[in-house]
DRENZA-361212 format. One line per 4 residues: their letters; for each residue y, x, z of C-alpha. Coordinates in steps of 0.25 Angstrom, whole numbers, padded with zeros to 4 digits. Layout:
BEGIN
a	Y,X,Z; ...
//
This chain:
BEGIN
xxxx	0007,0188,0088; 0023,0189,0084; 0020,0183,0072; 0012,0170,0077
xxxx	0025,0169,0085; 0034,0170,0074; 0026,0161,0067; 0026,0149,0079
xxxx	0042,0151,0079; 0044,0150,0064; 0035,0137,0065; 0044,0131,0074
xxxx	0056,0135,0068; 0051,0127,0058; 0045,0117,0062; 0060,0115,0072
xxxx	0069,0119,0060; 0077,0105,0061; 0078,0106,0076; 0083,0122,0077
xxxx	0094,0119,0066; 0100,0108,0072; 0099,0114,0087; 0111,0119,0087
xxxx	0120,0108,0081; 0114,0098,0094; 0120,0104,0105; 0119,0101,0119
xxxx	0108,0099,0129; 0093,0096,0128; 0091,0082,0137; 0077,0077,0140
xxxx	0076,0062,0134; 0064,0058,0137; 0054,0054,0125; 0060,0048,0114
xxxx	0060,0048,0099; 0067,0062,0091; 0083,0060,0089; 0085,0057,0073
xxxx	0096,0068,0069; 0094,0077,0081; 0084,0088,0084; 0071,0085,0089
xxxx	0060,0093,0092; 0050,0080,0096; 0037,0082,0101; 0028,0075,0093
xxxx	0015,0066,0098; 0005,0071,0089; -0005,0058,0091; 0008,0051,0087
xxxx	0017,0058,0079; 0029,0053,0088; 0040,0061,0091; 0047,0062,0105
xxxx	0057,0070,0111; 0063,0072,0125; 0073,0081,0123; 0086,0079,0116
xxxx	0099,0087,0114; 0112,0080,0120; 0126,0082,0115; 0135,0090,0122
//
């Protein structure tokens, strides 16, 4: 049981490698948006339309 765990979170490490390494040079607070498009140059984690493809996200990180 531990290791399907461990296995779940290395996927999403993984899989969120850009977004983890670049959360702590965006400081400040999370802001719901609303729908939009993913920020170029910020960290995103978008939820994805699998019918689609398109990305949204409704969250974003403001600047202090």
């Amino acid at each position: 049981m531990e290791m399907i765990l461990v296995v779940i979170l290395g996927l999403f490490m993984d899989d969120n490698k850009e977004f983890l390494e670049a959360g702590a040079t965006n400081t400040g607070k999370w802001e719901y948006t609303g729908k939009q498009a993913p920020i170029k140059g910020m960290a995103n984690l978008p939820q994805v339309n699998t019918e689609t493809g398109e990305e949204s996200v409704f969250f974003v990180r403001t600047k202090n």
